[in-house]
C-alpha positions as MATLAB code, in Angstrom:
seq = 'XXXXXXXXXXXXXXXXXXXXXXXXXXXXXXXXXXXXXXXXXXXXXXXXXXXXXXXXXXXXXXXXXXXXXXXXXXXXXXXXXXXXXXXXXXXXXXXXXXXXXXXXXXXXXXXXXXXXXXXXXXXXXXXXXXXXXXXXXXXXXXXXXXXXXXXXXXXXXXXXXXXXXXXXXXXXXXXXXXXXXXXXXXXXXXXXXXXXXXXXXXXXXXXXXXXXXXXXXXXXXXXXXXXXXXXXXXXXXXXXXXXXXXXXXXXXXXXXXXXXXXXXXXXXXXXXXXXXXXXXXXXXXXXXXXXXXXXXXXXXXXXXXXXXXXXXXXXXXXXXXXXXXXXXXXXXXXXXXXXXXXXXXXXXXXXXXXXXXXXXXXXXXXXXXXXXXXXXXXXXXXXXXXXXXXXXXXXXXXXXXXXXXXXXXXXXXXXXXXXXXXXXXXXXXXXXXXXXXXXXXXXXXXXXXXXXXXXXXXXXXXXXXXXXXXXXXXXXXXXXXXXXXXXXXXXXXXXXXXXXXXXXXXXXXX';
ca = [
     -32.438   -6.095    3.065;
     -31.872   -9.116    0.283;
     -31.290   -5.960   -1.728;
     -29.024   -4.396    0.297;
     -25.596   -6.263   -1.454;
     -26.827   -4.876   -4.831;
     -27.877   -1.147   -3.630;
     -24.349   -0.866   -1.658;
     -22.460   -2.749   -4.746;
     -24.186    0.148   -6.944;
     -23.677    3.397   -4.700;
     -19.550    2.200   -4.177;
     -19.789    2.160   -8.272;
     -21.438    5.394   -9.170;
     -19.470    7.139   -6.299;
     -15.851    5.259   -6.863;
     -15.705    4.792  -10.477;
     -18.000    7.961  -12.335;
     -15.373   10.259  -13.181;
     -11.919    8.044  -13.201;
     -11.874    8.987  -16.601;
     -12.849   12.742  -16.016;
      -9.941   15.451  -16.667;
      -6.345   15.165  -16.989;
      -4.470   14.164  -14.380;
      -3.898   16.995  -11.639;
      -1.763   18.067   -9.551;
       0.703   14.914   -8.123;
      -1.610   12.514   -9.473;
       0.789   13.330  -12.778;
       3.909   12.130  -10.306;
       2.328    9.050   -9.371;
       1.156    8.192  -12.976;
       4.487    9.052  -14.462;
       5.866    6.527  -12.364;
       3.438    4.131  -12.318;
       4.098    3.564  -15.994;
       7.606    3.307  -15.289;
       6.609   -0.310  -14.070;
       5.053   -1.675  -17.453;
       8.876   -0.440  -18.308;
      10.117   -3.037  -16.114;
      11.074   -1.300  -12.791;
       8.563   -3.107  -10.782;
      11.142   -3.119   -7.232;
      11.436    0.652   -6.696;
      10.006    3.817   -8.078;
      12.099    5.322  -10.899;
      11.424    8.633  -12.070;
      13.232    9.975  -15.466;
      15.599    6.774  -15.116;
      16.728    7.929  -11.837;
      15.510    5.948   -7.936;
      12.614    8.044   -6.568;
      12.786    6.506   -3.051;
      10.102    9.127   -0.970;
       7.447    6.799   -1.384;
       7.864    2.981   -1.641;
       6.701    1.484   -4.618;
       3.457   -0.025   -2.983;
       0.985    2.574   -5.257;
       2.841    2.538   -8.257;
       2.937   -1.370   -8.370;
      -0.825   -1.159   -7.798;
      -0.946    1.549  -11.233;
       1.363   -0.521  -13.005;
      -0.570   -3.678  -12.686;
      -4.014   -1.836  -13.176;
      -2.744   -0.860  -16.262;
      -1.562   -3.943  -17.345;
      -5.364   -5.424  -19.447;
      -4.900   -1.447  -21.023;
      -1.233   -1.738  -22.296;
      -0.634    1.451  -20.958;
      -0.762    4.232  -18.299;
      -3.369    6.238  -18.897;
      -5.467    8.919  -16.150;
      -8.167    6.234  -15.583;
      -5.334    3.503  -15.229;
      -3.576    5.522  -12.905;
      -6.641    5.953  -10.647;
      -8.106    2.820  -10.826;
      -6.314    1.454   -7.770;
      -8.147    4.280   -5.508;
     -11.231    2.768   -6.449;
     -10.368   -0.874   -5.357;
      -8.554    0.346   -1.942;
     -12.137    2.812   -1.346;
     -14.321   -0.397   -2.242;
     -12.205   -2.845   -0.012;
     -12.660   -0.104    2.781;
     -16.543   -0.063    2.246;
     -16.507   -3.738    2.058;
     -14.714   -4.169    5.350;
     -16.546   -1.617    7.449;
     -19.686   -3.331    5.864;
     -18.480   -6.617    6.959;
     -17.215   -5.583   10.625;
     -20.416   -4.026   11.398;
     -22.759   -6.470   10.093;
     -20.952   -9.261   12.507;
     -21.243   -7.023   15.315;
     -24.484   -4.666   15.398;
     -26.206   -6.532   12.163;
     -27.429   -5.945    8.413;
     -29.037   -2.704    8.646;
     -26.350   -1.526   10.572;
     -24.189   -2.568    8.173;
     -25.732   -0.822    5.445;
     -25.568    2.677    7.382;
     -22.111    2.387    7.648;
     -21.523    1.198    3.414;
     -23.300    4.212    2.687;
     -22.162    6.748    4.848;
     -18.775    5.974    4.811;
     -18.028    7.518    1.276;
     -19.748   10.578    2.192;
     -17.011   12.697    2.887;
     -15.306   15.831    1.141;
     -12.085   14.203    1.377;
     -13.376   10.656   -0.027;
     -15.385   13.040   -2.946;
     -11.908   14.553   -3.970;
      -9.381   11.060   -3.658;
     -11.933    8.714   -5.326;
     -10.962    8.080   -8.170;
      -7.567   10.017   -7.833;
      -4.309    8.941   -8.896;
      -2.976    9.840   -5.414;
      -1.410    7.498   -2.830;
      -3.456    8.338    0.167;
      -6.994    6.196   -0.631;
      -4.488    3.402   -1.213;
      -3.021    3.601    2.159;
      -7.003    4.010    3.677;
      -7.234    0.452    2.038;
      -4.232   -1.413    4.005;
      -5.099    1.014    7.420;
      -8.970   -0.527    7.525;
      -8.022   -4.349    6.645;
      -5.625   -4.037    9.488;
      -7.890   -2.257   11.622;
     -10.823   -4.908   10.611;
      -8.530   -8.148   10.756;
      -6.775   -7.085   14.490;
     -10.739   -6.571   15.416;
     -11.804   -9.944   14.085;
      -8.708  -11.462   16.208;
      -9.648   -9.850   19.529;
     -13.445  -11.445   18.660;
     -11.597  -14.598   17.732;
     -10.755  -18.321   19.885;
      -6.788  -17.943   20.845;
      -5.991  -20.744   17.713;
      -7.725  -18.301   14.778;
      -6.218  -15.189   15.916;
      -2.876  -16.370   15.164;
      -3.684  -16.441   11.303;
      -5.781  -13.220   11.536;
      -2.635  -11.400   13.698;
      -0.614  -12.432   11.098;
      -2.886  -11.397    8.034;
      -3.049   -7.707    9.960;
       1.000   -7.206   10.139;
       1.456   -8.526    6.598;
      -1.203   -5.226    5.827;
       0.954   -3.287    7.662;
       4.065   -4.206    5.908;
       1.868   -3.717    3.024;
       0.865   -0.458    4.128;
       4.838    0.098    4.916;
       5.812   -0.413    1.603;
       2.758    1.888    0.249;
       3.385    4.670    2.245;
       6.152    4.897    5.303;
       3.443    5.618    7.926;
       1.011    2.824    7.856;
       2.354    1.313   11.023;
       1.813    4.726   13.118;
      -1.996    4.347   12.138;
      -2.015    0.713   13.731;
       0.318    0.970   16.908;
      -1.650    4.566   17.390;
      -5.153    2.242   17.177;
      -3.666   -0.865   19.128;
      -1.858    0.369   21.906;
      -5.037    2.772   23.497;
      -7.240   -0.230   22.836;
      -5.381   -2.876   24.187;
      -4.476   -0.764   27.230;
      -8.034    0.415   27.522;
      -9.130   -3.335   27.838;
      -6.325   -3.849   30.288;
      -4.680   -6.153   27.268;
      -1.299   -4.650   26.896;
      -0.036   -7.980   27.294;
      -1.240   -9.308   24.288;
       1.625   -6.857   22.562;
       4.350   -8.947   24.183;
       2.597  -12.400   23.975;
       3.976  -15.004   21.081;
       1.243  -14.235   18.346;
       2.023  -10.868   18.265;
       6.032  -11.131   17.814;
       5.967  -13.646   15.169;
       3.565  -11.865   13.009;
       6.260   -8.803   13.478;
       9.008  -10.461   12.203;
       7.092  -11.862   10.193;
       6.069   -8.369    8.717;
       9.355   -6.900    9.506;
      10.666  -10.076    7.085;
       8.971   -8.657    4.439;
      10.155   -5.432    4.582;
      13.461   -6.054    5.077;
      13.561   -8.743    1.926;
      12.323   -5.418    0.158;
      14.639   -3.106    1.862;
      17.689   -5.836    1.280;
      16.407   -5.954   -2.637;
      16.768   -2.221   -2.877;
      20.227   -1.426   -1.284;
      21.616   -4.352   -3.562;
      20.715   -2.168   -6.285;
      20.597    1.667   -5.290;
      22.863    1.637   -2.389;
      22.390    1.637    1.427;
      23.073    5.563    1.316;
      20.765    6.336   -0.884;
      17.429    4.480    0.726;
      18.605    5.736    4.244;
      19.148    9.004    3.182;
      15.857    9.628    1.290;
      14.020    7.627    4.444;
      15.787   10.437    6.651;
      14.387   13.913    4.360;
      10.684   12.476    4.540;
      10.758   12.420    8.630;
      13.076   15.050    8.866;
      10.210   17.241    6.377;
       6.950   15.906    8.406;
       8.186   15.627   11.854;
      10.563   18.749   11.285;
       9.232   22.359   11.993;
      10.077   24.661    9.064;
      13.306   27.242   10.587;
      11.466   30.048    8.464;
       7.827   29.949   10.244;
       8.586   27.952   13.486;
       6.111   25.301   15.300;
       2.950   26.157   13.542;
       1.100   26.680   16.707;
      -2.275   28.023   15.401;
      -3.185   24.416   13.511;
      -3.167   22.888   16.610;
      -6.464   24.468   17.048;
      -7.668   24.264   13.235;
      -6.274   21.281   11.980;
      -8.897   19.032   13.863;
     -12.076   20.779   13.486;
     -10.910   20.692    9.656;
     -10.914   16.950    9.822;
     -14.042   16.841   11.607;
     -15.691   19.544    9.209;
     -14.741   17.371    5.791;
     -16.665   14.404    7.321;
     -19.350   16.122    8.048;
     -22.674   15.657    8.967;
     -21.897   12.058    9.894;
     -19.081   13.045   11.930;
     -21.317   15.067   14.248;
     -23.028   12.372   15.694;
     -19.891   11.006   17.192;
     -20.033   13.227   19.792;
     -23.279   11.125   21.194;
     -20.637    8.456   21.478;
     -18.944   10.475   24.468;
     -21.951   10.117   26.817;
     -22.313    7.549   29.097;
     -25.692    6.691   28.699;
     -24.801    5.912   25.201;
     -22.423    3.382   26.248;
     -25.410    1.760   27.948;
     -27.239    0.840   25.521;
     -24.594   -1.835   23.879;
     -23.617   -5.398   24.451;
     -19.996   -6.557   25.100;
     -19.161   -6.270   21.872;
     -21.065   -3.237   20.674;
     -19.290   -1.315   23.099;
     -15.314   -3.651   21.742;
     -16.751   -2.160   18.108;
     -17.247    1.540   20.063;
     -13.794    1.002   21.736;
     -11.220    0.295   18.880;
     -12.977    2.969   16.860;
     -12.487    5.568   19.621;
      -8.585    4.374   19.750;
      -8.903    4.279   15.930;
      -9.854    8.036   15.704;
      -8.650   10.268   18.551;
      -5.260    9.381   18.677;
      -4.387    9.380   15.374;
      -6.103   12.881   15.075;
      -3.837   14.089   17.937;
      -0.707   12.418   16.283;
      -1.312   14.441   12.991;
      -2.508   17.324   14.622;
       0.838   17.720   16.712;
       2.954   16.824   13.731;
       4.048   19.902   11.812;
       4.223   19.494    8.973;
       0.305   18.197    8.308;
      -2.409   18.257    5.441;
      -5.861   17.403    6.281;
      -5.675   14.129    4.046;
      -3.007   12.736    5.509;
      -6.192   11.776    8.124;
      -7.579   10.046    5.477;
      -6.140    6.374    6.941;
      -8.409    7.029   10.457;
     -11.871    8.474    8.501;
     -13.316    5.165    8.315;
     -13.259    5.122   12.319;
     -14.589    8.415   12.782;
     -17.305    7.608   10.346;
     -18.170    4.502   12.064;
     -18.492    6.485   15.300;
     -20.992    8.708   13.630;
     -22.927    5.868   12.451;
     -23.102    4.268   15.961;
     -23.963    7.677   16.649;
     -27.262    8.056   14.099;
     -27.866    4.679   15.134;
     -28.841    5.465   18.981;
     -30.382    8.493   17.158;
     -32.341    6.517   15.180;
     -33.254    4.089   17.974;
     -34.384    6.834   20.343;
     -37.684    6.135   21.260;
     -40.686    8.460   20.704;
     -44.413    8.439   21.920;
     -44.981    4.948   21.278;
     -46.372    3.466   23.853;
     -49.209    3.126   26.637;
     -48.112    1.400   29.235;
     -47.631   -2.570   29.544;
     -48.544   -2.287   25.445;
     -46.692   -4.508   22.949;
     -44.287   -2.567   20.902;
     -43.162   -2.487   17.588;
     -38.960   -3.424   16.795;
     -36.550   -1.035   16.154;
     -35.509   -1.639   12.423;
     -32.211   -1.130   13.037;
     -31.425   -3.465   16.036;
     -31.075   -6.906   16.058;
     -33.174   -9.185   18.326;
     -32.013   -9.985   21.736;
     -33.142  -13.296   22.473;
     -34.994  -14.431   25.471;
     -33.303  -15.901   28.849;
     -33.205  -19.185   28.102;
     -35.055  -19.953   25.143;
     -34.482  -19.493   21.168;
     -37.162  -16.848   20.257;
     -36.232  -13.213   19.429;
     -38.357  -10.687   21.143;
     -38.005   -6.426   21.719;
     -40.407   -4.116   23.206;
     -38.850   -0.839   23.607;
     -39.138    1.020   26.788;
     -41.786    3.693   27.597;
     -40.884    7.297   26.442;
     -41.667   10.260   28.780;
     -43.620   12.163   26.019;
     -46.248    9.658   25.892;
     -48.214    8.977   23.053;
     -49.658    5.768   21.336;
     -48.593    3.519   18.311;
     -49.529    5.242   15.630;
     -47.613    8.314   16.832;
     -44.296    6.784   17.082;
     -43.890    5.221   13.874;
     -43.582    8.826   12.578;
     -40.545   10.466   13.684;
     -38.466    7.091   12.589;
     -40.102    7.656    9.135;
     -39.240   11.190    9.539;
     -35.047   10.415   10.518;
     -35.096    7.717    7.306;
     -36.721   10.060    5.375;
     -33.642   12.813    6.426;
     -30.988    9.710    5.567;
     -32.717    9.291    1.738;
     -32.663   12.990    1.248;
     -29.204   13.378    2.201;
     -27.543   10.824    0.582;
     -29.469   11.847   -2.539;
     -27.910   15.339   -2.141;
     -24.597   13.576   -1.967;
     -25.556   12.012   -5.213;
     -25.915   15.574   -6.816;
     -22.960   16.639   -4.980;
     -20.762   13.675   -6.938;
     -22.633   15.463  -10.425;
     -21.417   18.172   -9.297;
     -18.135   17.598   -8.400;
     -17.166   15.929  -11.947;
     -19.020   17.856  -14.354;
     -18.442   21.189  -13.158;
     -15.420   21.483  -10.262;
     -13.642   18.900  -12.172;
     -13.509   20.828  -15.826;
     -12.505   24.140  -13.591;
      -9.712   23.281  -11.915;
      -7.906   21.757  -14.972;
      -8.796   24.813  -17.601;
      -5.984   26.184  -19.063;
      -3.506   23.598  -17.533;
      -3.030   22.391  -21.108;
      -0.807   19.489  -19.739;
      -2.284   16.812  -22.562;
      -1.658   19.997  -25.538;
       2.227   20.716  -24.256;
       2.665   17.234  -24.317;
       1.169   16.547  -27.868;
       3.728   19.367  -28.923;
       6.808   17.750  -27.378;
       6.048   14.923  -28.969;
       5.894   16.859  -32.558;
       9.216   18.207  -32.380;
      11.391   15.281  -30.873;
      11.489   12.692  -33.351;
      10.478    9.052  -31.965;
      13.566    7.481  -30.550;
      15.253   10.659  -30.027;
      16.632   11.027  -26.205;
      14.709   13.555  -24.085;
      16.581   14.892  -20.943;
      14.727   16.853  -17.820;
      16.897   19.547  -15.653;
      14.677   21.025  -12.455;
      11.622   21.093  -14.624;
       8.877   19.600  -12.351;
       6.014   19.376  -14.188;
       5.334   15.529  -14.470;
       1.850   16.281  -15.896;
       3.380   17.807  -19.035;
       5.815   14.968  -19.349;
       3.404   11.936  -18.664;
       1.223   12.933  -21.859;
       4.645   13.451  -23.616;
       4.275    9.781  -22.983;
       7.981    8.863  -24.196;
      10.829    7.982  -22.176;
      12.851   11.057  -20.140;
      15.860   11.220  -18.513;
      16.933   12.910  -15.685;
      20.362   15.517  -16.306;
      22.297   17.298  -13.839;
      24.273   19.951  -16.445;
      22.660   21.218  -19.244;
      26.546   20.836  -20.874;
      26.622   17.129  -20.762;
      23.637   17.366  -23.179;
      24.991   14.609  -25.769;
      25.156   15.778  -29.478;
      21.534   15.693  -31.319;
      19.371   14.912  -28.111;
      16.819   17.504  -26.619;
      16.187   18.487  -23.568;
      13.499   20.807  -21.549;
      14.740   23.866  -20.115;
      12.366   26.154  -17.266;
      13.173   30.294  -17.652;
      15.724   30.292  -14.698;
      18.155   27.499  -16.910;
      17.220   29.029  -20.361;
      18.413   32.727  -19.162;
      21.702   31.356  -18.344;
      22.434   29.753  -21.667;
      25.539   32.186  -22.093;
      27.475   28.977  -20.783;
      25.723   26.638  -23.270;
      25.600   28.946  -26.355;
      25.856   26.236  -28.098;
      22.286   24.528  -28.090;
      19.325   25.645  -30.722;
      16.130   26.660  -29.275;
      13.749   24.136  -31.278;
      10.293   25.623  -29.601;
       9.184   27.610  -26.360;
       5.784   26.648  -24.772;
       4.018   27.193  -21.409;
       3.820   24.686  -18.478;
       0.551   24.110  -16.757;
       1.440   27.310  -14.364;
       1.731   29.170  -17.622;
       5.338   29.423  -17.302;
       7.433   29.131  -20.116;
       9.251   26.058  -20.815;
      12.180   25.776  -23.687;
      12.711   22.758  -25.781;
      16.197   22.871  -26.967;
      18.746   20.371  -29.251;
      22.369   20.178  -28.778;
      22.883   20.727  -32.526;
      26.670   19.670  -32.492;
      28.170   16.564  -33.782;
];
């Protein structure tokens, strides 16, 4: 165990940061790069996108790129994912921590391990994407609230606090952050017969003094963009998640599917939270084994329903409540792990269970376990085997995940990204638009293209206000109806990543 530190600093390493630099950027990891370096360009208060506001997400991520990217003097695709890394080690770091307090170190290390071993943590770290970032400020507010409920009534005032600033830092990262912790407090609280605790002092002064924050930002951003334009953007993004499409209708079957695809990424781990539904299982934990069993019930279930009745859902938008349902599964393997076999005669001294801390005797100092008698009978020797036999299933599969992470960058990786050809279209742009010649963007929406362009772009709204000598980027639908700009020279045709074409053209005029 004095190893464990090192073997848990090592596995978050080789599984967080092999492959940040792997491939081009994909998919919207080009979107949140693009504008990510638009805050080494200064626009550090809200996300700006081709010179225009880009409001749908606050500018919590990008900051977190820009910044990264800061000791590199530029954006570049392991900048830009750099930040998923951190948030996935800070997670690790504060499961690690929250068990280790609670159930103790070996614990602890089951659930630093385990944790990253899911398909949806394989495929967001490293990733330029905003969701592993949000998983960061979800589990310290998780952690901290959990640390306050543990806490004497004067430290959970600072800890309260420290939780709603994450959630106003999860706010201004992505707009649901505060659904993950109300959907986590509320059950628990009212499962514990707490509710009060929502109405007491501590809580409402750590609201306003998260809601403080976000207003400050809020107030920054209308000064400069307008009240219409924040409120209006903050309207599309619940009107498009909360919103059934009018085409398709309530999308009734993914009520069914949507959580047995969560549970299905996280597996195997998540299939041992279902031994945390039985009540002997409950049994077998202290008071606060079974507060650690609680909040990561509330943590997991409903939050799954939440997203599974929303209608507009992805499967990583549960990213934010996988850290609970792993640590159920680990509490889970745990009691598997701790099950007892033919060890004993009766009345015979046993040997501890590695993976469960000592209770110590009534009234005395000195730590003592003998495990109970097993129905299968058996002696010593015999029962030391089948532990052996569950550790030895533990090494195997997390060296399997190992190969899976080989896997995943040297061959998956490479495949998905052939013939994209993002970082090749770019290199041309940049050959026929001289440096410090404008470049203006219509409804092209290929960011990926345009970040290794690597130049400033503007945003237009007419091809015909094109100003005299500057180029722009036309997609097939705008090019076809040039009849009404007959006016502009067609410097080079290419293909976007979709293999579409894509027209550069130059208002050649005076």
């Amino acid at each position: 165990m004095r190893l464990a530190p090192a073997f848990v600093a090592g596995w978050c390493a080789f599984l967080f940061l092999y492959g940040a630099a792997a491939g081009p950027v994909y998919r919207t990891e080009s979107l949140r790069a693009i504008i990510g370096r638009s805050c080494l360009e200064g626009h550090w208060l809200y996300p700006v996108l081709y010179g225009e506001p880009f409001l749908t997400k606050p500018p919590g991520h990008y900051v977190a790129i820009g910044l990264c990217s800061l000791p590199f003097g530029e954006v570049t695709a392991a900048a830009a994912r750099l930040p998923s890394v951190l948030a996935a080690t800070l997670a690790v770091v504060l499961m690690h921590g929250m068990f280790r307090r609670v159930l103790g170190e070996r614990a602890a290390l089951l659930v630093a391990v385990l944790l990253p071993c899911s398909v949806l943590w394989l495929d967001k770290v490293p990733s330029a994407e905003i969701d592993m970032t949000l998983v960061g400020w979800v589990t310290a507010v998780i952690v901290l609230f959990h640390r306050a409920l543990e806490s004497r009534e004067r430290e959970s005032l600072w800890l309260i606090v420290a939780a709603l600033l994450c959630v106003a830092g999860g706010t201004l990262t992505k707009w649901t952050a505060p659904a993950f912790f109300y959907l986590t407090v509320v059950p628990l609280l009212a499962w514990r017969r707490q509710l009060a605790l929502l109405f007491g002092w501590r809580h409402l002064l750590a609201v306003g003094v998260a809601c403080a924050a976000c207003a400050l930002w809020a107030g920054a951003v209308v000064r400069e963009v307008g009240w219409d334009a924040l409120a209006d953007t903050i309207r599309k993004e619940a009107a498009y998640r909360f919103a059934p499409k009018a085409s398709k209708g309530y999308p009734w079957t993914d009520v069914a599917t949507y959580p047995l695809a969560v549970f299905a990424a996280h597996l195997p781990v998540s299939a041992f939270a279902l031994l945390t539904f039985r009540r002997s299982f409950w049994a077998q934990w202290d008071e606060r084994g079974k507060l650690l069993l609680q909040l990561l019930h509330c943590w997991t279930w409903p939050n799954l329903l939440f997203w599974t009745l929303v209608p507009n859902h992805n499967v990583r938008y549960a990213l934010p409540m996988s850290a609970g349902l792993m640590g159920l599964g680990v509490m889970g393997l745990i009691a598997w792990l701790k099950r007892p076999s033919r060890l004993e005669v009766k009345g015979e001294e046993r040997q501890p269970n590695p993976l469960t801390p000592f209770p110590k005797k009534e009234g005395g100092t000195e730590p003592t376990m003998v495990l109970s008698p097993s129905p299968l009978g058996g002696g010593v020797g015999e029962g030391l085997q089948p532990l052996a036999g569950r550790v030895r299933l533990i090494v195997a599969f997390l060296l399997c995940w190992l190969v899976a992470k080989v896997v995943f960058v040297e061959v998956v990786i490479p495949q998905r990204t052939a013939g994209r050809n993002a970082e090749a279209t770019g290199a041309a742009l940049r050959e026929h638009v001289p440096v410090g010649e404008p470049l203006f963007v219509l409804k092209l929406k290929d960011e990926g293209v345009m970040f290794y362009y690597a130049r400033p772009a503007s945003r237009l709204t007419d091809v015909r206000a094109l100003p005299p000598g500057a180029f722009a980027v036309l997609i097939r639908q705008e090019w076809e109806d040039r009849a009404a700009f007959g006016h502009l020279e067609l410097v080079s045709c290419m293909n976007d990543q979709q293999g579409d074409p894509i027209y550069l053209v130059r208002n050649s005029l005076k």
